[in-house]
VMD Tcl script that builds the backbone (N, CA, C; Angstrom):
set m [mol new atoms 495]
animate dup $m
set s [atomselect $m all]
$s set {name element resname resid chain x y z} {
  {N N UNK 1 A 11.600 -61.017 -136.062}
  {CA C UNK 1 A 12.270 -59.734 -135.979}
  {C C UNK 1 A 11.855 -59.041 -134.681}
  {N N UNK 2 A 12.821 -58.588 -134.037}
  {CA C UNK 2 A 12.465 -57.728 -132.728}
  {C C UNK 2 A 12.611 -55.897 -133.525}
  {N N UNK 3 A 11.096 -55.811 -133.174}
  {CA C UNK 3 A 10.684 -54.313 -133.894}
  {C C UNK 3 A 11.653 -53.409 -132.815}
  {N N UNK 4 A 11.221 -53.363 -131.851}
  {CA C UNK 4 A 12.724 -51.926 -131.145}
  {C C UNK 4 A 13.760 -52.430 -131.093}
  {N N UNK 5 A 14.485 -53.549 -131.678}
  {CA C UNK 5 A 16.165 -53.829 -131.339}
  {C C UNK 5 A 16.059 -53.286 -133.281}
  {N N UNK 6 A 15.297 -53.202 -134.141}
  {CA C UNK 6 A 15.578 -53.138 -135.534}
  {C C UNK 6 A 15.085 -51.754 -135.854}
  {N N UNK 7 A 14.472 -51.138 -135.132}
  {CA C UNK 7 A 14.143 -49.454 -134.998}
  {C C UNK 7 A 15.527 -48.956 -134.509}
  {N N UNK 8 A 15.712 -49.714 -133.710}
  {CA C UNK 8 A 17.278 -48.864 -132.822}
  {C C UNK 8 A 18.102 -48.909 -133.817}
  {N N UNK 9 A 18.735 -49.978 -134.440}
  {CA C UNK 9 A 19.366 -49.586 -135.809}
  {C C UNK 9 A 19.618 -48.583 -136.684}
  {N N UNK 10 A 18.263 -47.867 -136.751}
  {CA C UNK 10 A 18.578 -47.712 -137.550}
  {C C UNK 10 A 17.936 -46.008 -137.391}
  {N N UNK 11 A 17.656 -45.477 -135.920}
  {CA C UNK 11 A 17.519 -44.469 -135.443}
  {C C UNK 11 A 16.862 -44.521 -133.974}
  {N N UNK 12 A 17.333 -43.189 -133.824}
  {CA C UNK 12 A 16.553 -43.406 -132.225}
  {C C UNK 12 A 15.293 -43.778 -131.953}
  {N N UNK 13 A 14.886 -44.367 -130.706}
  {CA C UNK 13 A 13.847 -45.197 -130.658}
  {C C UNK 13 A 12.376 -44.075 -130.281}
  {N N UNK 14 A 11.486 -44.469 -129.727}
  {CA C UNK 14 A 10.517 -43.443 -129.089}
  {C C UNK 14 A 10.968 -43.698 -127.992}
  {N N UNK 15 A 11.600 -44.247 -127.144}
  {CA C UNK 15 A 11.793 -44.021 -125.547}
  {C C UNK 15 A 13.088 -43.395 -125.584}
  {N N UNK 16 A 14.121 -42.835 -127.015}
  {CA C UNK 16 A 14.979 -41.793 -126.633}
  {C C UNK 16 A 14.889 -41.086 -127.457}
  {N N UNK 17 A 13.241 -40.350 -127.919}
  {CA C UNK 17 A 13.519 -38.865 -128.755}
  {C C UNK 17 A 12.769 -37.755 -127.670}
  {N N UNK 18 A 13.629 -36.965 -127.203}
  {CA C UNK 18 A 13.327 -35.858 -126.317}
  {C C UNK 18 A 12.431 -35.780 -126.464}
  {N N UNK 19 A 11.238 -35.121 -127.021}
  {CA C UNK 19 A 10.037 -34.357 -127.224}
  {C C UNK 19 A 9.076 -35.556 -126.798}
  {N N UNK 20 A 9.164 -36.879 -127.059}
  {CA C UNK 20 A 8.366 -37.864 -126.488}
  {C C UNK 20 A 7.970 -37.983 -125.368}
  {N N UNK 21 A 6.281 -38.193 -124.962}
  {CA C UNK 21 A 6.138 -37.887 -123.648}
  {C C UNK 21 A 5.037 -39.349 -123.721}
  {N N UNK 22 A 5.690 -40.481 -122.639}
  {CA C UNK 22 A 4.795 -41.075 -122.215}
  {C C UNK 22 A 3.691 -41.157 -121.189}
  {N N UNK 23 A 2.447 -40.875 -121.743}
  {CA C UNK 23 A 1.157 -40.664 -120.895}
  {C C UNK 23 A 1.243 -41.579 -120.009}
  {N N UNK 24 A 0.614 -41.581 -118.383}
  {CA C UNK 24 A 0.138 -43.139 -117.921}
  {C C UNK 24 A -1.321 -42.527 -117.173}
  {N N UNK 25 A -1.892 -43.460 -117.380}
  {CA C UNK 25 A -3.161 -44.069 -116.497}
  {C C UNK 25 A -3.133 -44.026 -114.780}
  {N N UNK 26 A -3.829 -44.078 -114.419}
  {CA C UNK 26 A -3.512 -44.532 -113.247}
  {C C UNK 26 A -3.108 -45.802 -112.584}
  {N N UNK 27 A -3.729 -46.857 -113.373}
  {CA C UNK 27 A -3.637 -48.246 -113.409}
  {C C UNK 27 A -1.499 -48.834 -113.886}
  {N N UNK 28 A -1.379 -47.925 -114.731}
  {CA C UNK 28 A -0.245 -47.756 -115.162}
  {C C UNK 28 A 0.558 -47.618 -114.237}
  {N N UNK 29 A 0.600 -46.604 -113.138}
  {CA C UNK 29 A 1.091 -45.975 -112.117}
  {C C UNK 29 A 1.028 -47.021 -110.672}
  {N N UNK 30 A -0.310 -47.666 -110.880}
  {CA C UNK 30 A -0.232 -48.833 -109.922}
  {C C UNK 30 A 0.799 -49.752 -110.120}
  {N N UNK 31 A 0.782 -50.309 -111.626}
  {CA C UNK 31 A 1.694 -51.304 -112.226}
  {C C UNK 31 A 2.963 -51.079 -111.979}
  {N N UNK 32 A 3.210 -49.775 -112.430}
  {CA C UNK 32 A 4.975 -49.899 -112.227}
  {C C UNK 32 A 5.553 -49.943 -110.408}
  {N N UNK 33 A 4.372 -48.944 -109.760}
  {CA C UNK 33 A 4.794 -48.693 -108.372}
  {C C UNK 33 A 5.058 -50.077 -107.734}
  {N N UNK 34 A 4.147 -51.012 -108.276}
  {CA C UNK 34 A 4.610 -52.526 -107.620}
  {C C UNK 34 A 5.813 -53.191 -108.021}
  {N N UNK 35 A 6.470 -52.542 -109.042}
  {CA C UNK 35 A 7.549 -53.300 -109.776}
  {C C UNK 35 A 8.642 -52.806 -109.315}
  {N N UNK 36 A 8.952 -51.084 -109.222}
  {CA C UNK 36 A 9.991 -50.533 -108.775}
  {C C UNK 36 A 10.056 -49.887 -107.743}
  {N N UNK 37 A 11.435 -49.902 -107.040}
  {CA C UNK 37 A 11.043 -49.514 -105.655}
  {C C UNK 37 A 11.132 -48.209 -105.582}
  {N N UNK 38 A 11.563 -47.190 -106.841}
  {CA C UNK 38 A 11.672 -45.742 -106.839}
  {C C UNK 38 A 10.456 -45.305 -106.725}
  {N N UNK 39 A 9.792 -44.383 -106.249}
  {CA C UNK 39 A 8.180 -43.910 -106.225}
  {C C UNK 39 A 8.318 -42.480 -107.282}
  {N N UNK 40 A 9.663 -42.549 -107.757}
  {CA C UNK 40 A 9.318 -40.966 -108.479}
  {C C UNK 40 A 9.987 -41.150 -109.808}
  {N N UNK 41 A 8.888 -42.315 -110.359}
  {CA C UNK 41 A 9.580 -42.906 -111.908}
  {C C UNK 41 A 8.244 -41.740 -112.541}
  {N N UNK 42 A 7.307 -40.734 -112.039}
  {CA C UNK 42 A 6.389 -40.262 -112.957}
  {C C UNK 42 A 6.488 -38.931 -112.721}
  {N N UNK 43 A 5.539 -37.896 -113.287}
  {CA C UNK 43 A 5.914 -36.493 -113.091}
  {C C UNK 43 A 4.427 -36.064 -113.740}
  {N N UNK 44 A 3.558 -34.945 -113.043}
  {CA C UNK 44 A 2.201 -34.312 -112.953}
  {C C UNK 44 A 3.531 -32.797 -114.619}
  {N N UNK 45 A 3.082 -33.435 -115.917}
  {CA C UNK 45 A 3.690 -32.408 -116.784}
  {C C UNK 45 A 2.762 -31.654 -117.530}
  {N N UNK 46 A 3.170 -30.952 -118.023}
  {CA C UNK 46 A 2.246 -29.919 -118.759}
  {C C UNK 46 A 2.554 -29.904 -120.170}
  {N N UNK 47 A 1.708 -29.999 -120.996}
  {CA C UNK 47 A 1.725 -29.908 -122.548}
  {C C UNK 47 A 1.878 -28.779 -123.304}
  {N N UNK 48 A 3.161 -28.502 -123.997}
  {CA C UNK 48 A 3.700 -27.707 -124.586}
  {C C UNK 48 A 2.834 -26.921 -125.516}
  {N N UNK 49 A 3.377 -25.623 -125.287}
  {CA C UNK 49 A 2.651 -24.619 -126.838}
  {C C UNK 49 A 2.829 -25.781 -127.917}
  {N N UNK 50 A 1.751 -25.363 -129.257}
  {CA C UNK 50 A 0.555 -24.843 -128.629}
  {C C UNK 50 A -0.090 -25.424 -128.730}
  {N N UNK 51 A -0.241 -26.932 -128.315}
  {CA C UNK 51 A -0.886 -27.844 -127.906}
  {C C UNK 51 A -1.798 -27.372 -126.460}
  {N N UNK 52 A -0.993 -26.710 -125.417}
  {CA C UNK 52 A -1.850 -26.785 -124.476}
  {C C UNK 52 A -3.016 -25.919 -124.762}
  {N N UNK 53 A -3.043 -25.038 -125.553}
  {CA C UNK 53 A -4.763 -24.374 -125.572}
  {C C UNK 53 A -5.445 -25.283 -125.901}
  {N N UNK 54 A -5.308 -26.562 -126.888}
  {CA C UNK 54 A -5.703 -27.473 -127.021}
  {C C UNK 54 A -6.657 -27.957 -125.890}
  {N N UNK 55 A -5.816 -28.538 -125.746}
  {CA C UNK 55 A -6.014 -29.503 -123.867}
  {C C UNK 55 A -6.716 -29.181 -123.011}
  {N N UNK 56 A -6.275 -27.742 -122.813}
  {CA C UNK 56 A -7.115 -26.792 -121.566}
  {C C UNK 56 A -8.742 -25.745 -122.340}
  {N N UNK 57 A -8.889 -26.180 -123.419}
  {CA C UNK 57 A -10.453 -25.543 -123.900}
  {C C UNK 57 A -10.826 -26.724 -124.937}
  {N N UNK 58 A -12.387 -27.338 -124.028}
  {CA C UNK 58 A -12.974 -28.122 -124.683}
  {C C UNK 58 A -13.500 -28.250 -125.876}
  {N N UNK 59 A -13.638 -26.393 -126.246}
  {CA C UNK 59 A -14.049 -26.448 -127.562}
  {C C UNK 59 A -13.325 -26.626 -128.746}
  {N N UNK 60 A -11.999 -26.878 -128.499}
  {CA C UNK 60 A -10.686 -27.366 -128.860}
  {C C UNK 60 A -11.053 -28.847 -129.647}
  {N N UNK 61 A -11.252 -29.361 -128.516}
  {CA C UNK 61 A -11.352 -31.148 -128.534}
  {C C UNK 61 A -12.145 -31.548 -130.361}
  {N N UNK 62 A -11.625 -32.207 -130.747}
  {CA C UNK 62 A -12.064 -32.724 -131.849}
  {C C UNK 62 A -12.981 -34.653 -131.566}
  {N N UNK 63 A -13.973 -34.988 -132.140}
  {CA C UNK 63 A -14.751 -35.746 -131.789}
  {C C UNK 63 A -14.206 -37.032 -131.129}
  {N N UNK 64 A -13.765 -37.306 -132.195}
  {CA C UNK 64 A -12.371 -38.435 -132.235}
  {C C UNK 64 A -11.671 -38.500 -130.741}
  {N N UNK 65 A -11.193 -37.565 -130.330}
  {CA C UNK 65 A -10.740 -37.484 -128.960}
  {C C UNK 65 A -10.980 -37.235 -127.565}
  {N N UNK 66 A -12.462 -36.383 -127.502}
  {CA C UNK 66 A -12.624 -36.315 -126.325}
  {C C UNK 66 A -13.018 -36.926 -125.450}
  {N N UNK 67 A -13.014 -38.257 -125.068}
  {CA C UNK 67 A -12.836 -38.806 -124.021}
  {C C UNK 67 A -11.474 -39.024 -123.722}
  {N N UNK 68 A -10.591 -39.076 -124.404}
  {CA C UNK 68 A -8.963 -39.150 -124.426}
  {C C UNK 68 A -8.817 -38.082 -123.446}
  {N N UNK 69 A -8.722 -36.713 -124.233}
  {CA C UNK 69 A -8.579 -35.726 -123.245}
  {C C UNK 69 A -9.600 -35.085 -122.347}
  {N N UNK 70 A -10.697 -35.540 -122.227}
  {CA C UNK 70 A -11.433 -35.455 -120.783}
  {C C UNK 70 A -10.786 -35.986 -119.832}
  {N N UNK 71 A -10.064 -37.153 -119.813}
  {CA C UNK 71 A -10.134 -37.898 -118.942}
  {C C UNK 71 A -8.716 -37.879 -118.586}
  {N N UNK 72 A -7.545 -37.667 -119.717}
  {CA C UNK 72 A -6.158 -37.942 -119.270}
  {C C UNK 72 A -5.367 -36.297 -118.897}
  {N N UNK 73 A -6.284 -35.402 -119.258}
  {CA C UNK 73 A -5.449 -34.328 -119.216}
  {C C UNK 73 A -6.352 -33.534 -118.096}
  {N N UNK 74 A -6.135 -32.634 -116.829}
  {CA C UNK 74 A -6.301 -31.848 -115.784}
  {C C UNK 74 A -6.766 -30.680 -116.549}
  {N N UNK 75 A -7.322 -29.939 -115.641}
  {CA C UNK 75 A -8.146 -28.650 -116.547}
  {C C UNK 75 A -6.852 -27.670 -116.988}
  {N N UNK 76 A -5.667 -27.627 -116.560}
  {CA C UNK 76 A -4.672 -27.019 -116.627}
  {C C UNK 76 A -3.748 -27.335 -117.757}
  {N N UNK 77 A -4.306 -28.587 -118.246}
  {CA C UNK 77 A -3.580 -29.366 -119.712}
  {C C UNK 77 A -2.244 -29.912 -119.236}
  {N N UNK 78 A -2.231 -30.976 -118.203}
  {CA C UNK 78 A -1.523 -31.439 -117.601}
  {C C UNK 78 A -1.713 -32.838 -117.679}
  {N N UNK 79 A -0.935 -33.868 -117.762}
  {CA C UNK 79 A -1.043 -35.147 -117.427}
  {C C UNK 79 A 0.181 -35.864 -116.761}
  {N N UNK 80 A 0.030 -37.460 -116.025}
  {CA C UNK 80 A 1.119 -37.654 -115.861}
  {C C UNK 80 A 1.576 -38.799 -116.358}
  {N N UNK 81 A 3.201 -38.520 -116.670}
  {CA C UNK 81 A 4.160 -38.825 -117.748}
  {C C UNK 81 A 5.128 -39.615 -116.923}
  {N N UNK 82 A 5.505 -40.385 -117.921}
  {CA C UNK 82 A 7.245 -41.576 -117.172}
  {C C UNK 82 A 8.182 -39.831 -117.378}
  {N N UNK 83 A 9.257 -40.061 -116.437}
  {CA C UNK 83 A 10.083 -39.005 -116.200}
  {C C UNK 83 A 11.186 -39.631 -117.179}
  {N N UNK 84 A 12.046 -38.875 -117.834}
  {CA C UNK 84 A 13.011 -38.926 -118.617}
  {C C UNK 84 A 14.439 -39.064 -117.424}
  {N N UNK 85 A 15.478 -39.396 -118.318}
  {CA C UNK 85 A 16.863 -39.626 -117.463}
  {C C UNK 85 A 17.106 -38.316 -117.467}
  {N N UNK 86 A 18.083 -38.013 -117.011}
  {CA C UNK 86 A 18.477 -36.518 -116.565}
  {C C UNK 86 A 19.142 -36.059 -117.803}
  {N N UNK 87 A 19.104 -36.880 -118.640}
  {CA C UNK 87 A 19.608 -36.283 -120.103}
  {C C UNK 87 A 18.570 -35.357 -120.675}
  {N N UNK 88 A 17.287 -36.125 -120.297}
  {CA C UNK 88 A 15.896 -35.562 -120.711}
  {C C UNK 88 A 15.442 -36.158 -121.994}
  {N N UNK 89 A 16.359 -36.958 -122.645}
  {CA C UNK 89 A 16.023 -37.411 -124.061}
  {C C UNK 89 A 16.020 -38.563 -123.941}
  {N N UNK 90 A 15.682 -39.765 -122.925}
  {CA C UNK 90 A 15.894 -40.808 -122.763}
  {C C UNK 90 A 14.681 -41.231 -121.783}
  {N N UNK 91 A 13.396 -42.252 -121.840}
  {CA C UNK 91 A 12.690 -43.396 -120.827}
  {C C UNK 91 A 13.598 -43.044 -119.824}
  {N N UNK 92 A 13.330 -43.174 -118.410}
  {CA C UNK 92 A 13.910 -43.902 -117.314}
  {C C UNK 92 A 14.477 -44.915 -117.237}
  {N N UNK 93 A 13.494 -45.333 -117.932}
  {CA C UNK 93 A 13.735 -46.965 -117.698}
  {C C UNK 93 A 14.070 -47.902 -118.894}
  {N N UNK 94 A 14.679 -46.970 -119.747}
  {CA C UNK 94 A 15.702 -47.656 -120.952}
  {C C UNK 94 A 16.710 -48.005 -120.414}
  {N N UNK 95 A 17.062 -49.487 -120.476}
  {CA C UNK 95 A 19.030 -49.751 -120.490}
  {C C UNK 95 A 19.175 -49.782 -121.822}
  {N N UNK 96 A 20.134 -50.615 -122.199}
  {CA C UNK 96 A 21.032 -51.031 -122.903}
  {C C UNK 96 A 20.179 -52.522 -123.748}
  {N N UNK 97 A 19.784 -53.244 -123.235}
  {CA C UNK 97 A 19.620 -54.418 -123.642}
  {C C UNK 97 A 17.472 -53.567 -123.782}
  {N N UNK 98 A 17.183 -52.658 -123.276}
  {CA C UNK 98 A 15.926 -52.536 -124.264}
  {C C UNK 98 A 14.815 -52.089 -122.858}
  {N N UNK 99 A 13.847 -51.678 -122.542}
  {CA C UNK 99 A 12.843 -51.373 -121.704}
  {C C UNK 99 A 13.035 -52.301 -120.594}
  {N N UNK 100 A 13.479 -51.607 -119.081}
  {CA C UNK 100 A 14.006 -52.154 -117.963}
  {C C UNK 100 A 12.391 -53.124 -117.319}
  {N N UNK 101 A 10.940 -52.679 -117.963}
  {CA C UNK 101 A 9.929 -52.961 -117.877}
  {C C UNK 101 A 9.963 -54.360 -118.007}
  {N N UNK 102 A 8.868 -55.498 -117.515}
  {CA C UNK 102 A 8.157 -56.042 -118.474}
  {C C UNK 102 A 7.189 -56.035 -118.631}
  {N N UNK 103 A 6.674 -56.555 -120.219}
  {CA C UNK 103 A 5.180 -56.397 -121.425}
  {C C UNK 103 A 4.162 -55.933 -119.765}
  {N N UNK 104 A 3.745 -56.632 -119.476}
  {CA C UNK 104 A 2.543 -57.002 -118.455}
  {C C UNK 104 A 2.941 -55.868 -117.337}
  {N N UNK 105 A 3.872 -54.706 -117.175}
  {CA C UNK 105 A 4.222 -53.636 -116.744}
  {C C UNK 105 A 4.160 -52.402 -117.190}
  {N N UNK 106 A 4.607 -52.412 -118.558}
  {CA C UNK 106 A 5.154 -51.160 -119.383}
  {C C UNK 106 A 3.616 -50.506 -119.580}
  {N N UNK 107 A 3.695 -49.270 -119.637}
  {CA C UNK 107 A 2.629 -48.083 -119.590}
  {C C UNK 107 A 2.035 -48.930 -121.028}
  {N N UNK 108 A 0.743 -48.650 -120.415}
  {CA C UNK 108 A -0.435 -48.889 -122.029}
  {C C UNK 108 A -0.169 -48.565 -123.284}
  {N N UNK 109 A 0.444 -47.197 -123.467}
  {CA C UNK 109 A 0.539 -46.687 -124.486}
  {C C UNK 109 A 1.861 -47.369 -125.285}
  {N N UNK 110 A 2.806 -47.796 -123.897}
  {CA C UNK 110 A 4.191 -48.671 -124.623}
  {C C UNK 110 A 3.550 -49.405 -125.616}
  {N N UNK 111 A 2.812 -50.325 -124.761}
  {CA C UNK 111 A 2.364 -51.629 -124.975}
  {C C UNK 111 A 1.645 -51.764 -126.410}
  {N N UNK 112 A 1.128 -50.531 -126.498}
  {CA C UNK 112 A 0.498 -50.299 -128.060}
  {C C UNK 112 A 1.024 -50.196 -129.090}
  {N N UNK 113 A 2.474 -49.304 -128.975}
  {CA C UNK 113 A 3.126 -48.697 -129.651}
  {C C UNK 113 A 3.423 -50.002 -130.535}
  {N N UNK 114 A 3.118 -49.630 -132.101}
  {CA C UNK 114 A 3.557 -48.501 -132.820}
  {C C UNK 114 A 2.209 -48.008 -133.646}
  {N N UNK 115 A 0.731 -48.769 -132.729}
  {CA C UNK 115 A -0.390 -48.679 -133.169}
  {C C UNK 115 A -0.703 -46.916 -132.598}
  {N N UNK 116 A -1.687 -45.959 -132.953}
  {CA C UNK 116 A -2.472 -44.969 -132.166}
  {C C UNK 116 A -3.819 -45.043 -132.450}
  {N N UNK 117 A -4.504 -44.645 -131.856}
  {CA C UNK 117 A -5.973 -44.436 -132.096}
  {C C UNK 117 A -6.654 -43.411 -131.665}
  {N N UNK 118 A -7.863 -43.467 -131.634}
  {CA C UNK 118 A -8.911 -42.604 -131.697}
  {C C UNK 118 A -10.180 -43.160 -130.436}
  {N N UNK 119 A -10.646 -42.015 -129.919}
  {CA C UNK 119 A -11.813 -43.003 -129.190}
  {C C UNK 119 A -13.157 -43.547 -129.752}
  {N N UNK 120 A -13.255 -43.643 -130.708}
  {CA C UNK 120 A -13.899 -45.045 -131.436}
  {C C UNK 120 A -13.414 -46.514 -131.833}
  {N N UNK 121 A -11.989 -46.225 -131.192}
  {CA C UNK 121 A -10.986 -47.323 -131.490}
  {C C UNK 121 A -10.825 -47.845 -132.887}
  {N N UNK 122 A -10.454 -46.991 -133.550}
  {CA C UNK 122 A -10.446 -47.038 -134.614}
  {C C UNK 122 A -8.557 -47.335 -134.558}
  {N N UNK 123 A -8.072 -47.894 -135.480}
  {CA C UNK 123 A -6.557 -48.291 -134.737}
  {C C UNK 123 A -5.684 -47.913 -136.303}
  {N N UNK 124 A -4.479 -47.436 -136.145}
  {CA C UNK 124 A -3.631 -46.915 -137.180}
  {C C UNK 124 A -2.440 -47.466 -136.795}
  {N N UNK 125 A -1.320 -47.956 -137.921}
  {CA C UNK 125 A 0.033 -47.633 -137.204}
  {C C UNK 125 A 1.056 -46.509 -137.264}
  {N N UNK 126 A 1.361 -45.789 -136.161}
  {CA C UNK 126 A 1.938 -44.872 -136.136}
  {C C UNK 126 A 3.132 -44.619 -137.147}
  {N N UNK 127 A 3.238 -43.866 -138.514}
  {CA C UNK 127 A 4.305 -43.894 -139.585}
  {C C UNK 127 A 5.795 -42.884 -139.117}
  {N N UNK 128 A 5.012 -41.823 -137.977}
  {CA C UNK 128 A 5.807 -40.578 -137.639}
  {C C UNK 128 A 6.973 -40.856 -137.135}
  {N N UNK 129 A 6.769 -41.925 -136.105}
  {CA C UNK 129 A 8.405 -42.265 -135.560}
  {C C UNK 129 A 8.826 -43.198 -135.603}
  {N N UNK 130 A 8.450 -44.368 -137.012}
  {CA C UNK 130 A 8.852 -45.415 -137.031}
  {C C UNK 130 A 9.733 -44.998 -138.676}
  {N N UNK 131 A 10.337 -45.818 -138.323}
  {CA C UNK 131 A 11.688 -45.397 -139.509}
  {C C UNK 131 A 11.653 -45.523 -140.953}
  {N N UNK 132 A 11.406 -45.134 -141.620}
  {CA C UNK 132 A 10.759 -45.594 -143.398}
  {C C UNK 132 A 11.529 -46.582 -143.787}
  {N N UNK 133 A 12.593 -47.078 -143.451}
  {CA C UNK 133 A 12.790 -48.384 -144.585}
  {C C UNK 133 A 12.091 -49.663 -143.712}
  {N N UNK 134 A 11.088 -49.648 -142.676}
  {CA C UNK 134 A 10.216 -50.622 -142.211}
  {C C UNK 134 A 9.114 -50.739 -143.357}
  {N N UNK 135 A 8.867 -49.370 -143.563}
  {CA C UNK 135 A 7.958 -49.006 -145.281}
  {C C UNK 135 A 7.716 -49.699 -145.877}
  {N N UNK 136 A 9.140 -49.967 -146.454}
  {CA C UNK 136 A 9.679 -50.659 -148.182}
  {C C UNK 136 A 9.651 -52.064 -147.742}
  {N N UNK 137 A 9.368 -52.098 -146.511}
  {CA C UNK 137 A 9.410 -54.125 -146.328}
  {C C UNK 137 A 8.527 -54.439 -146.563}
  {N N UNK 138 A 7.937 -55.109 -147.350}
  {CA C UNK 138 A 6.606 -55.698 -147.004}
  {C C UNK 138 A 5.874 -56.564 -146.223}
  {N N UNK 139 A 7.275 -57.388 -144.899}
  {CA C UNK 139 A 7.338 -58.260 -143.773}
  {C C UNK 139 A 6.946 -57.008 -142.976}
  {N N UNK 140 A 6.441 -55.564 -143.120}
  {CA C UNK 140 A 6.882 -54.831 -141.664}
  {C C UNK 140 A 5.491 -55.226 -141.380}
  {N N UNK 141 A 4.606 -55.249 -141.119}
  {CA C UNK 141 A 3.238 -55.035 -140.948}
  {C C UNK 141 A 2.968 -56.453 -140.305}
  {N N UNK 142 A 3.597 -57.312 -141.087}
  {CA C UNK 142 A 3.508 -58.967 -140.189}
  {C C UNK 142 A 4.502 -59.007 -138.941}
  {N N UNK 143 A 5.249 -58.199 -138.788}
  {CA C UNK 143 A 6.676 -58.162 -137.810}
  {C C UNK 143 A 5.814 -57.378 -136.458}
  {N N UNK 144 A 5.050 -56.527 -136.873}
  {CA C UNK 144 A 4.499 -55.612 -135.521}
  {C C UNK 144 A 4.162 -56.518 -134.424}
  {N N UNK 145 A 4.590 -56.535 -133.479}
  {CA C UNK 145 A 5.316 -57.437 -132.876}
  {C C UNK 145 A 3.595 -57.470 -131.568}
  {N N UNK 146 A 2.592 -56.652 -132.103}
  {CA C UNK 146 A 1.319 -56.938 -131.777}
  {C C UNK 146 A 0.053 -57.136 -132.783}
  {N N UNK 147 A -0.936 -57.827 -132.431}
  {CA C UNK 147 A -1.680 -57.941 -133.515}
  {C C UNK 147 A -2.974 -56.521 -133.576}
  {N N UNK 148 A -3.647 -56.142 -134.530}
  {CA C UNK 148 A -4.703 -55.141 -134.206}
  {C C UNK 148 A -5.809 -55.805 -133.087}
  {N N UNK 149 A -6.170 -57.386 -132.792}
  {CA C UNK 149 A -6.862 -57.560 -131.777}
  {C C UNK 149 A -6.221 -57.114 -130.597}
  {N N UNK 150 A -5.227 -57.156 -130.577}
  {CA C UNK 150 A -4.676 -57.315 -128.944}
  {C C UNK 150 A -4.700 -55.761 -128.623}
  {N N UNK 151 A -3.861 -55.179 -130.169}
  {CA C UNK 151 A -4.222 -53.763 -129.461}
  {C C UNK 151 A -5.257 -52.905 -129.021}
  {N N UNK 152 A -6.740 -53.307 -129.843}
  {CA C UNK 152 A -7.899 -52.843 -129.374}
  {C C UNK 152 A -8.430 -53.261 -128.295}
  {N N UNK 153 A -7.452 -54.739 -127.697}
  {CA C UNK 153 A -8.228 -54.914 -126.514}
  {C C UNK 153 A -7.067 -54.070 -125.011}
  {N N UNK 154 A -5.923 -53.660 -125.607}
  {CA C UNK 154 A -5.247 -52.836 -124.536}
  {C C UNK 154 A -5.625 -51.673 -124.895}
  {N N UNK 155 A -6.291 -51.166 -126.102}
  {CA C UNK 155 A -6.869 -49.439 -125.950}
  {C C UNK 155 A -7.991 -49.178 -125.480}
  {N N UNK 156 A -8.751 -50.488 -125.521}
  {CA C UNK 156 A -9.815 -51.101 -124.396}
  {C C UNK 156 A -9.578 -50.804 -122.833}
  {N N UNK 157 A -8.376 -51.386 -122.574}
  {CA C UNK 157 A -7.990 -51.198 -121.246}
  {C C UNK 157 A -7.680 -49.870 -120.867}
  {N N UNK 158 A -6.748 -49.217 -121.240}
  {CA C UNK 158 A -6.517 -48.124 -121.365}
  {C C UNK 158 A -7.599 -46.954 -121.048}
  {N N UNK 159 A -8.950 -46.874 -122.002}
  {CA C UNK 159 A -9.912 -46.151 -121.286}
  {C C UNK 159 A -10.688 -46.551 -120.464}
  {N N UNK 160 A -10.808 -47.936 -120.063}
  {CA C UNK 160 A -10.904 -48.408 -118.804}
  {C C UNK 160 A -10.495 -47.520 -117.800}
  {N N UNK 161 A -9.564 -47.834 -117.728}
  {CA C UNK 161 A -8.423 -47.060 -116.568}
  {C C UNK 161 A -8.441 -45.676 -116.837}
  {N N UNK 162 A -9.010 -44.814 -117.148}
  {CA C UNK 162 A -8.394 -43.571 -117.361}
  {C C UNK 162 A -9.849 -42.738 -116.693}
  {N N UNK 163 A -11.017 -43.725 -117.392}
  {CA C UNK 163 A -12.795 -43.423 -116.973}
  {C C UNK 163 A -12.871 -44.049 -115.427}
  {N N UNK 164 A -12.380 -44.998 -115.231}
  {CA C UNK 164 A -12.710 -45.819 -113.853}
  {C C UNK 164 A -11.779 -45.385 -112.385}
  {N N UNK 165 A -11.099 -44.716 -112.644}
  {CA C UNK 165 A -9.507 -45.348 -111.493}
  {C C UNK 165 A -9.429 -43.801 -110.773}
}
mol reanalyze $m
mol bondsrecalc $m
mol representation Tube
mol addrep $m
């Protein structure tokens, strides 16, 4: 089963629900800049009420996360994000046939998706924007089209790149 051609089915995906904001790394930013020849596939954005008091006061930060947001968000509660199509509700770099990316390209957090975590790497799969009748399958969990090793070793990478770069 291809998990985003069977998400698309059956609702919009995470690379076309407006409010979705893909984080990148810097390493991320290296990756794609070698792939595409546009230099302004990213954007320095700011995190919406009222998340950003969040972001911008440490005493905010909950345990679980702060190296996440030490490191990915600017004292201003800013990070930078893949830019949306001019629709604003759409990846850049969505066509038609699925992420203009490839695997060994696409931002870290793609690459994770539909896992999230914590910085103890503690690993979950994300239920919020994945579609409930994946739920009622009991193939969905074998279908995740990554395993929990692989993803702890790209959320591995991930703060790699975010502490190092």
């Amino acid at each position: 089963m291809n998990f985003c051609k069977e998400c698309a089915k059956i609702q919009k995906t995470c690379c076309q629900k407006g409010g979705f904001q893909v984080a990148l790394t810097k390493g991320d930013i290296r990756r794609i800049e070698v792939f595409t020849p546009s230099p302004v596939f990213y954007e320095l954005k700011a995190v919406e009420d009222p998340l950003r008091q969040v972001y911008t006061n440490p005493d905010y930060y909950q345990d679980d996360e702060k190296i996440y947001v030490q490191y990915l968000f600017d004292e201003a509660g800013r990070r930078n994000v893949l830019k949306k199509k001019p629709n604003k509700e759409e990846c850049l770099f969505l066509s038609e046939s699925g992420c203009g990316l490839p695997f060994e390209i696409k931002p870290l957090i793609c690459r994770i998706y539909p896992y999230n975590w914590n910085d103890q790497l503690k690993l979950w799969l994300e239920t919020d924007y994945c579609p409930a009748p994946f739920f009622q399958n009991p193939d969905y969990f074998r279908s995740v089209p990554l395993s929990e090793g692989e993803a702890k070793k790209l959320v591995s990478q991930f703060y790699f790149e975010l502490i190092t770069m």
